[in-house]
C-alpha positions as CSV (number, residue, x, y, z in Angstrom):
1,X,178.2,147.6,102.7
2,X,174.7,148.7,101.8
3,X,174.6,152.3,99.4
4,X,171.5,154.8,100.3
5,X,170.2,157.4,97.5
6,X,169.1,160.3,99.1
7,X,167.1,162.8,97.3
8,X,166.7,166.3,98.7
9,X,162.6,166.5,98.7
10,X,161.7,169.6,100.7
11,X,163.4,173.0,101.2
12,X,166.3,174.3,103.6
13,X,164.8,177.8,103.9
14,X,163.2,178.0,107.3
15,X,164.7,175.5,108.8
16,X,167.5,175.5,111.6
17,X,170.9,176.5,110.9
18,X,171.9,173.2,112.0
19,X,169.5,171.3,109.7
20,X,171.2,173.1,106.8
21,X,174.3,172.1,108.0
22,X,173.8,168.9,107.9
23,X,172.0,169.0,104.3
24,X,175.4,170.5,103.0
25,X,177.4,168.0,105.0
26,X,175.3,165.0,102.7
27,X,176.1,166.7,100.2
28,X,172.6,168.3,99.3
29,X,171.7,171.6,99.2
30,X,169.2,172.2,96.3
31,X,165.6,170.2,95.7
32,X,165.9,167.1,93.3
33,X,169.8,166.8,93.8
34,X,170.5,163.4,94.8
35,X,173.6,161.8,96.5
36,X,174.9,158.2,97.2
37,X,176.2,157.4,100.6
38,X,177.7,154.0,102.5
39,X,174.9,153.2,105.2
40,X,176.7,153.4,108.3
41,X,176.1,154.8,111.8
42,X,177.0,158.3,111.3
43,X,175.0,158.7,107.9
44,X,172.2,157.4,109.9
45,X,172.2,159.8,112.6
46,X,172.4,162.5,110.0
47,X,169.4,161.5,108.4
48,X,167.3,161.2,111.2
49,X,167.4,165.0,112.0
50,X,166.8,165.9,108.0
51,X,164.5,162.8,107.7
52,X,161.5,165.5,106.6
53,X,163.5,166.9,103.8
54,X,165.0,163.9,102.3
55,X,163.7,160.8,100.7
56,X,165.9,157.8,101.0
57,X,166.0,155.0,99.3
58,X,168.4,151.5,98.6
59,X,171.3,152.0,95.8
């Protein structure tokens, strides 16, 4: 299965409580942290709501 890198680009502060949520459920939370996921279906959906704040890139 293919691995994503997502790097936390852009702030949480003024954005919705559930766009945070979801930040925190990735395991982000602070700029410049990065984190490795499985691409799947679910990770996917997460990422298109936070798409703005993340960069994502192939592990």
């Amino acid at each position: 299965m293919a691995k994503l890198k997502l790097t936390q680009v852009r702030s949480s502060i003024g954005q919705s409580p559930r766009h945070r949520g979801t930040l925190r459920a990735l395991g982000l939370g602070k700029i410049g942290r990065s984190v490795e996921h499985d691409d799947s279906p679910v990770v996917a959906g997460m990422l298109r709501k936070v798409r703005h704040l993340v960069k994502i890139e192939d592990a």
